[in-house]
C-alpha positions in Angstrom: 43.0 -0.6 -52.7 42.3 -4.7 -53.0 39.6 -6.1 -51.3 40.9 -9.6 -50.0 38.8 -12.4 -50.4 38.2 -15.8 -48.7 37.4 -19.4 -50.3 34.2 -19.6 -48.6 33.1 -16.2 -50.5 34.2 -17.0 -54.0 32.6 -20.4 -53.6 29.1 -18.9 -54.1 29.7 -15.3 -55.3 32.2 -13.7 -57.6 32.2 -10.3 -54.6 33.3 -10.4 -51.4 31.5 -10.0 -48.6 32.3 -6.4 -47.6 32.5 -5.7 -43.7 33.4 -2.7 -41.5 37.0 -3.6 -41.6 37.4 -3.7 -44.9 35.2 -1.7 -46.9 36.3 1.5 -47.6 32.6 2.7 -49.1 31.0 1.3 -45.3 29.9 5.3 -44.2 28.8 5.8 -47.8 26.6 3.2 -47.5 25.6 4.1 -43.9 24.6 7.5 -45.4 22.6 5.8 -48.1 20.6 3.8 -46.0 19.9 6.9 -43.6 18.6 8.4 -46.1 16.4 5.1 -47.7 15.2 4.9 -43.8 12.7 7.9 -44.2 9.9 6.0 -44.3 10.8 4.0 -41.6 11.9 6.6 -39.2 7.9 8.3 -39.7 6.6 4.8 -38.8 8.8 4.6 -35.5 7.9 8.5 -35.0 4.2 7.4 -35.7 4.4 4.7 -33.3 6.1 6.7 -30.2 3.5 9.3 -30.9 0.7 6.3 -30.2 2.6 5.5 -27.3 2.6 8.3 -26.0 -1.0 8.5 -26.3 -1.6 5.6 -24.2 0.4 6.4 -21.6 -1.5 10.3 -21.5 -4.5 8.3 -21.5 -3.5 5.5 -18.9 -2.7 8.8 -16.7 -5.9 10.5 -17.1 -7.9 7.0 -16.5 -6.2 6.8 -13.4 -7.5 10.0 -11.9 -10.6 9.2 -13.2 -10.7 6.2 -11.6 -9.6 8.2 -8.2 -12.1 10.8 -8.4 -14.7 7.9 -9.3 -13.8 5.5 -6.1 -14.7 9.0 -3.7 -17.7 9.5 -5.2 -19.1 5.9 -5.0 -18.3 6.2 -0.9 -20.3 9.3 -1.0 -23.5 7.7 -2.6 -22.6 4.2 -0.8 -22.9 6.3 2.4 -20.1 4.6 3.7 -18.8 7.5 5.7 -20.3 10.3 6.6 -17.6 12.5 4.6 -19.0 16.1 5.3 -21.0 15.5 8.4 -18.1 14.1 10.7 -18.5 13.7 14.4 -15.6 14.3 16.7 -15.7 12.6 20.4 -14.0 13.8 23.1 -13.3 12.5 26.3 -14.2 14.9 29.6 -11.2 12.4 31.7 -8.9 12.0 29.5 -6.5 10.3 31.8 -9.4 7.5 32.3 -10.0 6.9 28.6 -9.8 8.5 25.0 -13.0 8.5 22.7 -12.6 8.9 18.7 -15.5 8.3 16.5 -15.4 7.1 13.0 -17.3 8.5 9.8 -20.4 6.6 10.2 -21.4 8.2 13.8 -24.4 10.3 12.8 -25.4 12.0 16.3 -24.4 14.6 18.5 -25.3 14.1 21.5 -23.4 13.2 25.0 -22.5 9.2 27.0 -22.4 9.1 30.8 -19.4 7.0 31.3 -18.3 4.8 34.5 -15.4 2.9 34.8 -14.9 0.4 37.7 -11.6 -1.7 36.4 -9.6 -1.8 33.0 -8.5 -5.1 31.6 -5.5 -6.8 32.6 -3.0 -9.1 31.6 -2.6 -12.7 34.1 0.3 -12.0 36.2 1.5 -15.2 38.3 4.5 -15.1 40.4 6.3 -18.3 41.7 7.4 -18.8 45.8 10.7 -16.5 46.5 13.4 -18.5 46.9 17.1 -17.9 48.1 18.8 -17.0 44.5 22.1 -18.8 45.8 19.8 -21.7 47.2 19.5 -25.2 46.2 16.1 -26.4 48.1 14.1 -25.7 44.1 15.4 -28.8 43.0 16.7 -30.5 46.5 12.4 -30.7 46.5 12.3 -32.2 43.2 10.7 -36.1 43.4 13.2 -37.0 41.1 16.2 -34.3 40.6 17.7 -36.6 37.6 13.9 -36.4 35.6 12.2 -33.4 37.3 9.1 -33.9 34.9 7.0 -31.4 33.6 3.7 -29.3 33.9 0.5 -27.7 31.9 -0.1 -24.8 31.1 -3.6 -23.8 30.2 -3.8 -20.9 28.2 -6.7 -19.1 26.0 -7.9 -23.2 25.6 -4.1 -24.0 24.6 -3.2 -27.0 27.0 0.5 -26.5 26.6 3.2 -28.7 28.0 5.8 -27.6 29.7 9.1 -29.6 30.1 11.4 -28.6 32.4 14.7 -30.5 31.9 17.6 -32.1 34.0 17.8 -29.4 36.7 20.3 -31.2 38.5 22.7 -29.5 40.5 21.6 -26.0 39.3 21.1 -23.6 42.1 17.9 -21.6 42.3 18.3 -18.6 40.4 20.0 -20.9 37.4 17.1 -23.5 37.8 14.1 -21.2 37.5 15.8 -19.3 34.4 16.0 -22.9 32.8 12.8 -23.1 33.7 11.6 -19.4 32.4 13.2 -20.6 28.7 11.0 -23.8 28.7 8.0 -22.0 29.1 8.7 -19.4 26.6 9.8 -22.3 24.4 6.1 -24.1 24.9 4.0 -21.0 24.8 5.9 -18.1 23.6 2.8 -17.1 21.4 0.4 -17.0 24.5 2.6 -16.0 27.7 6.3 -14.6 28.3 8.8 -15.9 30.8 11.5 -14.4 32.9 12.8 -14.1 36.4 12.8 -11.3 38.8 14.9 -10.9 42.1 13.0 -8.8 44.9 16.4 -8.0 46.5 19.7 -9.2 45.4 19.7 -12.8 47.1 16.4 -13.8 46.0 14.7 -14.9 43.2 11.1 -16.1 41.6 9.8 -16.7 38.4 7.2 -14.6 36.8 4.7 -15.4 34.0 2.9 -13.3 32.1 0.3 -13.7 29.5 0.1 -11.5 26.1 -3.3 -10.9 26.4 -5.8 -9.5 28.7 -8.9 -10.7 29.8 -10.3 -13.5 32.2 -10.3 -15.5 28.4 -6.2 -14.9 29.0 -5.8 -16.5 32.4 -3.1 -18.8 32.8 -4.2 -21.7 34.9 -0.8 -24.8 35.7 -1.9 -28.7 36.2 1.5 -31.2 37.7 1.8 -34.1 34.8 0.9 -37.4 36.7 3.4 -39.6 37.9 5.9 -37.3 37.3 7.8 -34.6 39.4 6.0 -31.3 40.6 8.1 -28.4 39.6 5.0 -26.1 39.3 3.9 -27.5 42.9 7.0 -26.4 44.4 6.9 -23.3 42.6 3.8 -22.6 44.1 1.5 -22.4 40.7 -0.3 -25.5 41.8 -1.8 -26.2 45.3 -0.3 -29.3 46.1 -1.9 -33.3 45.7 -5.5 -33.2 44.3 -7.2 -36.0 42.0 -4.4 -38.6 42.0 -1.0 -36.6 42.0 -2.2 -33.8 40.1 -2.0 -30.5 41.8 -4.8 -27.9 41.3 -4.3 -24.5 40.1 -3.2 -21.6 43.1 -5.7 -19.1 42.6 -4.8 -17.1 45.4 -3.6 -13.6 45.3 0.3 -12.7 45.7 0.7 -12.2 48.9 4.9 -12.0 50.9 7.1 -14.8 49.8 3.9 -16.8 48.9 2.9 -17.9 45.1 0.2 -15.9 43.5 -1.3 -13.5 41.0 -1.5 -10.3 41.0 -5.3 -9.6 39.6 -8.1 -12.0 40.9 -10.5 -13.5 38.0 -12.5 -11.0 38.2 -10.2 -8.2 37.4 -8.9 -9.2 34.5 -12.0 -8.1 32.5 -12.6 -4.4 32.1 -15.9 -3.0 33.9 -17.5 -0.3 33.1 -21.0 2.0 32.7 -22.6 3.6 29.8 -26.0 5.6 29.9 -26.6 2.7 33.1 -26.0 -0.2 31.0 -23.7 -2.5 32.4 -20.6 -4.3 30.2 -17.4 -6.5 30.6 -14.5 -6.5 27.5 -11.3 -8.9 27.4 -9.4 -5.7 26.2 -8.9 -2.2 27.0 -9.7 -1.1 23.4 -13.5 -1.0 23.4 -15.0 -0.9 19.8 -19.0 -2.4 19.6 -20.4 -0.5 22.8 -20.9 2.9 20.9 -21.4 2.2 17.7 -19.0 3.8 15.4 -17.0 4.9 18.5 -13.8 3.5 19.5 -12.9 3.6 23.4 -9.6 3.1 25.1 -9.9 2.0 28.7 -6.4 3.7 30.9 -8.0 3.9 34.5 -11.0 3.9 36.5 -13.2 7.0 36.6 -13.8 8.9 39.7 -17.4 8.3 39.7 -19.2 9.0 36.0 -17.5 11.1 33.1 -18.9 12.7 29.9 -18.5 11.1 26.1 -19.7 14.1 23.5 -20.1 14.4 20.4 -20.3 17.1 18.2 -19.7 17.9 14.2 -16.0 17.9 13.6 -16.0 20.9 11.1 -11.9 20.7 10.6 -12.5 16.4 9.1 -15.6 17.9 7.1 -13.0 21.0 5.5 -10.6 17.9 5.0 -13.0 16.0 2.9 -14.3 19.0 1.2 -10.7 19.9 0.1 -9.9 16.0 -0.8 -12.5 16.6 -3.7 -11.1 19.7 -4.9 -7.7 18.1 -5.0 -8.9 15.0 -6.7 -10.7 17.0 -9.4 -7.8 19.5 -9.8 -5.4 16.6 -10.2 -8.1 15.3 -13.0 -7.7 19.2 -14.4 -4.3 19.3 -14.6 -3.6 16.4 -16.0 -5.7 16.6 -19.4 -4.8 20.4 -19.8 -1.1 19.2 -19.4 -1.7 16.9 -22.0 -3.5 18.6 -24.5 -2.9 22.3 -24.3 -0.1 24.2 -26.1 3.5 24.1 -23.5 4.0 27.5 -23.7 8.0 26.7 -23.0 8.6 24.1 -26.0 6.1 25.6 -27.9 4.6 21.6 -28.3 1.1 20.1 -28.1 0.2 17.4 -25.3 0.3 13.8 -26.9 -3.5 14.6 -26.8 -3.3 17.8 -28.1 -5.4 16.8 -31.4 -7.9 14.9 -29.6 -10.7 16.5 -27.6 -12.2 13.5 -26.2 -11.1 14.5 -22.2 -11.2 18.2 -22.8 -14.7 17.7 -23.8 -15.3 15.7 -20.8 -13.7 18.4 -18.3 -15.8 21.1 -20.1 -18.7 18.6 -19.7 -17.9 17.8 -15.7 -17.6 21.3 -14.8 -20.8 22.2 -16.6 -22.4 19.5 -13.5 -21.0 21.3 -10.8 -21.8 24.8 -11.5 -25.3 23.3 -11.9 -28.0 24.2 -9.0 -29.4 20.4 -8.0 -33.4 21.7 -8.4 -34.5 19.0 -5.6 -32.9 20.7 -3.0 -34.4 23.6 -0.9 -32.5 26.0 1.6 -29.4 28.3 0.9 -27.1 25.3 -0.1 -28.0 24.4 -3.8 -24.9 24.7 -5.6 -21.5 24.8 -5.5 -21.1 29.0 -5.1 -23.7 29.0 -2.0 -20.4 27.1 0.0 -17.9 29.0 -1.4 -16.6 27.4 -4.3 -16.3 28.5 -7.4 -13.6 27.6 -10.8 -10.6 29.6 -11.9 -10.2 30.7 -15.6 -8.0 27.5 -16.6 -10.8 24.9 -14.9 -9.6 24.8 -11.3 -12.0 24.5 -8.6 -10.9 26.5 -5.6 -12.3 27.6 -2.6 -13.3 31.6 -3.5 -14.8 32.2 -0.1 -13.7 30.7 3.3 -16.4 32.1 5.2 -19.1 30.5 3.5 -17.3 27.1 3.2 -17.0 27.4 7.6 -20.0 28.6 7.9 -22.4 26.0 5.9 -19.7 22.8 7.5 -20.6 24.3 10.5 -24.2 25.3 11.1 -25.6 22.9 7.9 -23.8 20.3 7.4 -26.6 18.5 6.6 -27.2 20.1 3.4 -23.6 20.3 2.3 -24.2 16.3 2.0 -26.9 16.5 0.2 -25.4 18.5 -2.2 -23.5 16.2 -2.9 -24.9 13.2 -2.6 -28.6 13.8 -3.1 -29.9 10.5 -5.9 -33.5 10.9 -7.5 -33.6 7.3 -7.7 -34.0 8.0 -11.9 -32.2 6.2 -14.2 -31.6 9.1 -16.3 -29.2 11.9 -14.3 -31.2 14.9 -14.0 -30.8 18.7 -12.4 -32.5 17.1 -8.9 -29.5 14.6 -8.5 -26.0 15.7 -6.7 -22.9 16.4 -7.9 -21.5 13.2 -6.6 -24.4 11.1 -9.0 -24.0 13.8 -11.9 -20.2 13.4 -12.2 -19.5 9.4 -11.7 -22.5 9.3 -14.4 -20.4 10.4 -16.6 -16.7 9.3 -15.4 -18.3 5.7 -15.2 -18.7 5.9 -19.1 -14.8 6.5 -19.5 -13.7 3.9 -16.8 -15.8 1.2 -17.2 -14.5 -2.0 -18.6 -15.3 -1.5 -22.3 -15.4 2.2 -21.9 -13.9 5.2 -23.5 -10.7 4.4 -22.1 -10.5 1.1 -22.8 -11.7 1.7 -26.7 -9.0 4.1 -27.1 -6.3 1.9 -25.8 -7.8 -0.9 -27.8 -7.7 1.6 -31.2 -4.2 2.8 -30.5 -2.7 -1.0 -29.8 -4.5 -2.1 -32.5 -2.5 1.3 -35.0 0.6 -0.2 -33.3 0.3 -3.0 -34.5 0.3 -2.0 -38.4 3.0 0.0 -37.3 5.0 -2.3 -36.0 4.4 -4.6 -39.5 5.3 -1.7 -41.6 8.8 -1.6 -39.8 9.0 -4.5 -40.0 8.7 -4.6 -44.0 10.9 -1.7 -43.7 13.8 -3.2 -42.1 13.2 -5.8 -44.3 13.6 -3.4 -47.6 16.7 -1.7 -46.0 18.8 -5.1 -45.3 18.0 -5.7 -49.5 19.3 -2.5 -49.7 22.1 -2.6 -48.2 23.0 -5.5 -49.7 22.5 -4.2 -53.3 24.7 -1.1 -52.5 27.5 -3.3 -50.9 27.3 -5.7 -54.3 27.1 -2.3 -56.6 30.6 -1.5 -54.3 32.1 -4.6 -54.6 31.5 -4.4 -58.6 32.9 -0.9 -58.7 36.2 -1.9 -56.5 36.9 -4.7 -58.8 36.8 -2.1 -61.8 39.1 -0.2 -60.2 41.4 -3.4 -59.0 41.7 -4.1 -62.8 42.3 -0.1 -64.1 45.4 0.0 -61.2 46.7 -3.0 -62.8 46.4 -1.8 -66.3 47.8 1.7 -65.3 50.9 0.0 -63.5 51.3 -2.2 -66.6 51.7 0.7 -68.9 53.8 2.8 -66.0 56.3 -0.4 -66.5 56.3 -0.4 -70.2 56.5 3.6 -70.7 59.3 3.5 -67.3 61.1 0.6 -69.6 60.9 2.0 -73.1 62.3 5.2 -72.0 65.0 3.8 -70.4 65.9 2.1 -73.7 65.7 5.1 -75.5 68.0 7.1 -73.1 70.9 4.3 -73.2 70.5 3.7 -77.0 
């Protein structure tokens, strides 16, 4: 077979290029080069292996890091995690009570409540919805002005546009939208029709509390709307009408709630307070009361251990230190299924520290007196493969329930050393030692370091390798291109002597 050429080729080499298309020894080559790329392809295994490793250990940091963060809040004291106190409410139709972690005492609240909060309701006059007199009263139909309204210290304009010839009901929804369009942050709009041929408007502010009221001022030398609506009194200081404070009362502008129900009032232990909102958070510290109804004289606030949030925080830890468990025995234990080693498999640095953490917990903490001193006295107690696991139920209820006290401690007991010791808690004991992983400049972060850093070469070793196998591949396709035009020149010489032997006999034959 003849390998064509082209003039840009034979300028600067005697061979041709050779291509897919046209080389017939393009799979031998191939093979070659697979088998040069030996060396290359244990780099690029070498280099997934160390990726691999990272990723194992970017896992493994993360629970660390997990398991870490909940033992911090437990020294921090941030919550009281295995002490919880549960309030409940003794009218539960007046209010709800729920108390946070940080509520230390049982105990019970006497409880009055005289008035929830409120929201400012104002409604306009009635009017007949088919009516014209709303803007037949208008000082100037063709410019009916505007009004203010004064909202949690917003003094909001109001414009209420070229009314003219709208009847009532159309009017007052004209005027609805302007107000929504002034203030829709603070107060909400709309109108509402009593019976089917009448009509007012109704405004309604956001939020409760006497700091929420909605007070309406007529724009001087301009029309009244809100006088004629009934929000403002009439003429006062010039031709600014003052604000209606009456209550609602037939067809008659008003509000629903005077000033002084629009704060909630309300009793505890004798002591007197107000709140803008029905949501009470700073009278019992660490308590959280919502306001639905006046009591029927006083109710009853208690609080007492909540042993079902203390199980939940107990079992939180076991789950975060399981998940820690799992993930390093995933990663460097024998699968017994694919018969393969976890990308950590040959390095004992977290299996070590597992073996090392467990030795902490099963650990009595010597300061501590009382039946509580470890982690079997409440119950707990490891599996064969490093699990913890709650072994018996009855002690775990039984210590949450009538000692809480010393289950914290337990835990979170801190000799004030520097040096971790037998009379510190599990919580100081084990962060300890995780902090030395997770820290910044840590274990962790000095094996990532090492293995980014064996990347690297790796990655300049393939990349010298790729380099040697583009030579190579060159060299074979020029030892190719030499061999084809050996052959080229023996098919000529054989056809040559096929011509001369095909012509000589011929010759002979007709001689």
């Amino acid at each position: 077979m003849a390998i064509s050429s082209t003039s840009s080729n034979t300028a600067s080499s005697p061979y041709t290029a050779l291509t897919k298309a046209n080389d017939p020894y393009a799979q031998l080559i191939d093979n070659l080069i697979t088998l040069d790329s030996t060396t290359k392809n244990n780099y690029l295994n070498q280099k997934q292996t160390q990726q691999d490793r990272k990723t194992a250990i970017s896992s493994i940091g993360t629970d660390l890091s997990s398991l870490n963060s909940m033992l911090n809040d437990y020294l921090l004291g941030i919550t009281n995690q295995f002490n919880p106190m549960a309030a409940t409410s003794s009218d539960t139709n007046a209010f709800t009570a729920t108390a946070d972690n940080t509520v230390q005492s049982k105990g019970n609240y006497t409880i009055n409540i005289q008035n929830t909060a409120h929201n400012d309701i104002r409604y306009s006059n009635q009017f007949t919805a088919t009516g014209t007199d709303f803007v037949g009263q208008l000082s100037s139909a063709s410019s009916p002005g505007s009004f203010t309204l004064n909202v949690a210290g917003q003094a909001l304009t109001v414009q209420a546009g070229d009314l003219t010839g709208m009847n009532n009901k159309d009017a007052l929804t004209a005027v609805a939208s302007a107000i929504n369009s002034a203030a829709s942050d603070y107060v909400s709009a709309t109108i509402v029709q009593e019976t089917s041929d009448t009509v007012r408007l109704e405004i309604r502010s956001k939020d409760s509390g006497q700091a929420n009221q909605m007070t309406f001022q007529n724009t001087a030398g301009a029309g009244n709307p809100a006088e004629i609506l009934g929000l403002t009194l009439g003429s006062g200081s010039g031709s600014e009408g003052q604000n209606n404070t009456a209550i609602l009362s037939g067809t008659s502008a008003g509000s629903v709630y005077a000033t002084s129900d629009l704060d909630a009032h309300f009793t505890i232990d004798g002591l007197s307070y107000s709140r803008s909102s029905n949501k009470v958070t700073d009278a019992i510290p660490g308590m959280t009361l919502n306001l639905t109804a006046p009591t029927n004289g006083d109710a009853t606030i208690s609080v007492a251990s909540d042993t079902k949030q203390s199980q939940s925080a107990v079992q939180k830890f076991i789950d975060a230190y399981n998940k820690l468990n799992s993930d390093v025995r995933s990663k460097s234990s024998l699968n017994s299924k694919t018969g393969q080693r976890g990308p950590l498999g040959n390095d004992r640095t977290f299996q070590d520290l597992m073996y090392s953490l467990r030795n902490s917990m099963i650990s009595p903490v010597s300061s501590l007196t009382g039946s509580h001193t470890d982690i079997f006295s409440i119950g707990l107690d490891f599996q064969q493969d490093g699990t913890l696991y709650i072994a018996d139920q009855t002690k775990l209820d039984d210590a949450l329930k009538n000692d809480p006290e010393s289950v914290q401690k337990l835990f979170t007991t801190d000799s004030g050393n520097t040096t971790v010791g037998s009379a510190d808690g599990l919580a100081k004991r084990l962060q300890s030692q995780i902090d030395s992983y997770v820290k910044a400049g840590g274990i962790i972060d000095n094996l990532k370091s090492s293995i980014d850093s064996r990347i690297n070469q790796l990655d300049t070793q393939i990349n010298q390798q790729n380099d040697y196998l583009a030579m190579k591949r060159q060299q074979y396709q020029k030892q190719f291109q030499q061999l084809q035009v050996i052959a080229n020149r023996a098919n000529v010489q054989f056809n040559t002597l096929s011509s001369m032997f095909s012509s000589s006999s011929t010759n002979s034959t007709g001689g």
